[in-house]
DOPAKOL-164787 format. One line per 5 residues: for each residue y, x, z of C-alpha. Coordinates in steps of 0.2 Angstrom, whole numbers, plus 5000, padded with zeros to 4 digits. Layout:
<tordos>
Y X Z  ...
</tordos>
This chain:
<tordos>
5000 5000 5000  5016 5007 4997  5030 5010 5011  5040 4992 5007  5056 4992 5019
5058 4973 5022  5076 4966 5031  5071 4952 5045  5085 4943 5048  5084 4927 5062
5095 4912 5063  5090 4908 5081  5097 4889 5080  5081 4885 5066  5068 4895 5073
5058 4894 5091  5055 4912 5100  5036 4907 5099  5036 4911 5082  5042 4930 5082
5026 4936 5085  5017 4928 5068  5031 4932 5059  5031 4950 5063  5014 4951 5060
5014 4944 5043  5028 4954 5038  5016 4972 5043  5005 4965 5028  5019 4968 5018
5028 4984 5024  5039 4989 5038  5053 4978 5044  5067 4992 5047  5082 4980 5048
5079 4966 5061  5095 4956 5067  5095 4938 5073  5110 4926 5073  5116 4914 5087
5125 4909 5101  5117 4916 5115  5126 4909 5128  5118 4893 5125  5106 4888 5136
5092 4884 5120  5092 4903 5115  5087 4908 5132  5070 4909 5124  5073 4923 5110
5083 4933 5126  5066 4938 5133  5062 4945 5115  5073 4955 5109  5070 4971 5119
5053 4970 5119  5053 4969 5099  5069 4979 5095  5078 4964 5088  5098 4967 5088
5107 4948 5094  5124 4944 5082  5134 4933 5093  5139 4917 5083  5149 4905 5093
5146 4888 5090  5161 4879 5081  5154 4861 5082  5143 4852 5097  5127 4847 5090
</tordos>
């Protein structure tokens, strides 16, 4: 397999924590994820999930404050 440099990039409003782990290890079939951001308000209390994770699977948070409720 060749050395495939794959971007995985996270909108934390649309996607549940429980998922990171399935999605990282279907991208290994693919390559190496190199670039691994996720997007989100981080102060809200539904995110508090993806929190535990990051450091544990070296995910950098991009702080998006919400501009509308709901």
């Amino acid at each position: 397999m060749e050395d495939n440099k794959l971007a995985l990039l996270i909108d934390s409003d649309n996607v549940s924590a429980k998922y990171l782990t399935g999605i990282l290890d279907e991208l290994t079939q693919y390559g190496v994820t190199t670039y691994r951001r996720i997007y989100g308000d981080f102060t809200s209390p539904a995110n508090a999930k993806w929190s535990e994770k990051l450091l544990e699977k070296s995910i950098i948070p991009i702080q998006q404050f919400s501009n509308t409720a709901g």
